[in-house]
N, C-alpha and C positions, 0 to 999 in steps of 0.2 A: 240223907245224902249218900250213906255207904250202900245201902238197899238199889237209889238210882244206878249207883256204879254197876255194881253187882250186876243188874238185870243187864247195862249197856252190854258189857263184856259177855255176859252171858248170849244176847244179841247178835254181839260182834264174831263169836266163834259161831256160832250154830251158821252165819252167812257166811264165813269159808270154809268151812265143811262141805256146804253144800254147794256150793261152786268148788272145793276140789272135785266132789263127787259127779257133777256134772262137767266138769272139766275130763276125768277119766271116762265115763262113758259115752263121750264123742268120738276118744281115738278108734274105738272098734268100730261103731256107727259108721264113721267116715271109711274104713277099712272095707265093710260089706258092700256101701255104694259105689266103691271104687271098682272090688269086685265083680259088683253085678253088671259097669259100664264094660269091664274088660270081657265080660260074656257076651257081647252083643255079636250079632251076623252083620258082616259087611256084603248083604244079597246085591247081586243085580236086580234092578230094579225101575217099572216105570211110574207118571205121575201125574197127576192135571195140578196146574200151580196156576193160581188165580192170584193178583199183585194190584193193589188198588194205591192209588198216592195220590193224597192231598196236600193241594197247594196252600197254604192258609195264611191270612190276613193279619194284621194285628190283633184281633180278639179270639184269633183261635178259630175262625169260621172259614170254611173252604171258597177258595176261588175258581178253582179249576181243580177236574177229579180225574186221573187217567185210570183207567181198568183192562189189565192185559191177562189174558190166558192162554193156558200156552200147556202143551206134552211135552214131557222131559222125560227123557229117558237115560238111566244110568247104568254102562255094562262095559266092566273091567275097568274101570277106574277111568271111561271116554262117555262124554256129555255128547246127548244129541237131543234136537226138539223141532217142536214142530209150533209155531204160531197158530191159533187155533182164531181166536181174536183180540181186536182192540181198538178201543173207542174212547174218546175223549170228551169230557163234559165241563161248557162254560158258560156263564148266564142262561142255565134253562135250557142251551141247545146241543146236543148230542154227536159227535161225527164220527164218522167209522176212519180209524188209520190205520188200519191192520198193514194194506201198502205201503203207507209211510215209515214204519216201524221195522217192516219185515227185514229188513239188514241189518237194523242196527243190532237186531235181535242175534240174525248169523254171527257177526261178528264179535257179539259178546261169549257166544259159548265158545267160539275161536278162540278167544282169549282166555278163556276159565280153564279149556283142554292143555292151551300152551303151559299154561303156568303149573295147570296138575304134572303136568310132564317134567317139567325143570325142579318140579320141589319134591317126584314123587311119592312115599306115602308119608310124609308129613304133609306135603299140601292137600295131598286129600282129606288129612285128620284135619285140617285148621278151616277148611269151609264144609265140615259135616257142623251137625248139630252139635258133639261132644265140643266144638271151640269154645260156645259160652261157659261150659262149665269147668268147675274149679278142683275137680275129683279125680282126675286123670292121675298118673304114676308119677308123671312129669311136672304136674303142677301143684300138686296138694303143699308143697313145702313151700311155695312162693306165696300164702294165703294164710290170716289167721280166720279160726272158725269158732263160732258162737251160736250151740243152741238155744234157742227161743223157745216161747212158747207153741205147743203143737196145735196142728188145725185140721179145718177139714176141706179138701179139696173134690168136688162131682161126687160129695157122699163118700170119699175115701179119707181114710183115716192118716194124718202125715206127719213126719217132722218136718220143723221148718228151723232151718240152718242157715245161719248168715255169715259169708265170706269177703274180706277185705282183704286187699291185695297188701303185703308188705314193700312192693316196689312199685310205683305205678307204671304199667305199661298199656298201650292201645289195645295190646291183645289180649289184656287180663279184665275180662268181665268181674265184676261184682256186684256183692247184692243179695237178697235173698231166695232162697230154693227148696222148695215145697217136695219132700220125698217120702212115695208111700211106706207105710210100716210092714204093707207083709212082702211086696217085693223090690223094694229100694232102688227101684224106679225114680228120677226124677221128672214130675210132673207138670211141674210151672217154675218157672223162674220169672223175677222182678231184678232187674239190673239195667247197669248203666256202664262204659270203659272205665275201667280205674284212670284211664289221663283221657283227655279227649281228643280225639284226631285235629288235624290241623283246619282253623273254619269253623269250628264245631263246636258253641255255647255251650249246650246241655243235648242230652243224648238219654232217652229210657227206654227199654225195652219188656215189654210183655210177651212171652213165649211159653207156650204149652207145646209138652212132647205127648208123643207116645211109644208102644211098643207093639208091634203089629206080634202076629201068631208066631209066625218064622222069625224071632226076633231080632229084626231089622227097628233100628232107634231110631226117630225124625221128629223135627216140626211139625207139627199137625196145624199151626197154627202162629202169627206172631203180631206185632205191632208195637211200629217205632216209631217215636215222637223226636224230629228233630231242629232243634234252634241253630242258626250259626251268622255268620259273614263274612260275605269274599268281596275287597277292597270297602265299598261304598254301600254296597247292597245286602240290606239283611234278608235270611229266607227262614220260611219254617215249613215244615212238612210233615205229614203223617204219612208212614207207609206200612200198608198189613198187605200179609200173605195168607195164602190157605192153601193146605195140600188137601187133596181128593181121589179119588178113584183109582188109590196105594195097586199096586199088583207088581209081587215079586215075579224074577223071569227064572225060568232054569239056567 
């Protein structure tokens, strides 16, 4: 019986130890990623952004697929683009809306410009890619964080760091984030809102960045799965993006 103690205890220290010791070497960890997000270039910049949404059934199976692409260009903190195409796909038959669309399209970067205007550069920080992450100056203190175990991400070698909100807010992603070890880049994220908007069952997200040459930070890629309902009617939908043919401007 004293021998079983003995080993518990003996057990019981060696596991906080080692979670002190993992506890201490996340503060500087977390400190370098922070760093490396505050090195980034904020380039002028254009883009091909391809937007696919699925409308989906109760088993998860598409009803109706829309597929928009479009040129986005970003210079001096003012959105401009250009509708490239878009088509609609429902029972096997395909229709071009590109005409149907093409204002609504105006009118939304109308609105993204106004609002980048009235919020300045916070509004531009809060619909860059750094919104979902939890590394910022501003937010690391509103999140507790927990290494995991490391993995590998396209053959790179990563931490993987999980951050939960201590307050819930819409604008506070959580979840897990996959960052490489030799440039504390992060490179995927798995998250969800810490609260969920209004309407809004369940919400996840899959997002891969990257870091172009001139290091400009972006989505290279995303997809979001959304449950909710508004009064009577439930909806669900899938929506991914894909950035392409990146080219920074002078």
């Amino acid at each position: 019986m004293l021998k079983r103690i003995v080993f518990l205890s003996l057990c019981l220290a060696f596991s906080l130890s080692h979670a002190a010791v993992a506890e201490e070497d996340l503060a500087p960890l977390l400190e370098k990623i922070t760093n490396r997000l505050n090195s980034y270039q904020n380039n002028n910049w254009t883009y091909k952004l391809t937007t696919k949404t699925y409308e989906m059934d109760k088993q998860w199976q598409p009803n109706k697929t829309s597929i928009i692409t479009a040129r986005v260009t970003d210079v001096d903190g003012k959105l401009s683009g250009k509708l490239l195409k878009a088509e609609e796909i429902e029972e096997g038959v395909t229709n071009d809306i590109t005409s149907k669309i093409a204002e609504r399209v105006e009118e939304q970067l109308e609105t993204a410009n106004k609002q980048r205007a009235e919020g300045g550069e916070q509004e531009r920080s809060d619909d860059s890619s750094e919104a979902f992450l939890p590394f910022s100056d501003d937010k690391r203190d509103r999140f507790d964080f927990n290494r995991l175990d490391d993995s590998t991400i396209d053959g790179k070698s990563v931490f993987t760091i999980e951050a939960k909100a201590k307050e819930k807010d819409e604008q506070l992603y959580e979840g897990k984030f996959y960052v490489d070890k030799l440039t504390y880049d992060v490179l995927k994220a798995r998250i969800s809102p810490s609260k969920n908007p209004k309407f809004i069952k369940e919400m996840e997200m899959d997002i891969d960045f990257e870091v172009l040459p001139e290091g400009r930070f972006f989505r290279r890629s995303s997809r979001t799965k959304i449950s909710g309902k508004i009064l009577f009617k439930r909806f669900r939908v899938i929506a991914e993006e894909e950035y392409s043919d990146v080219e920074i401007l002078d």
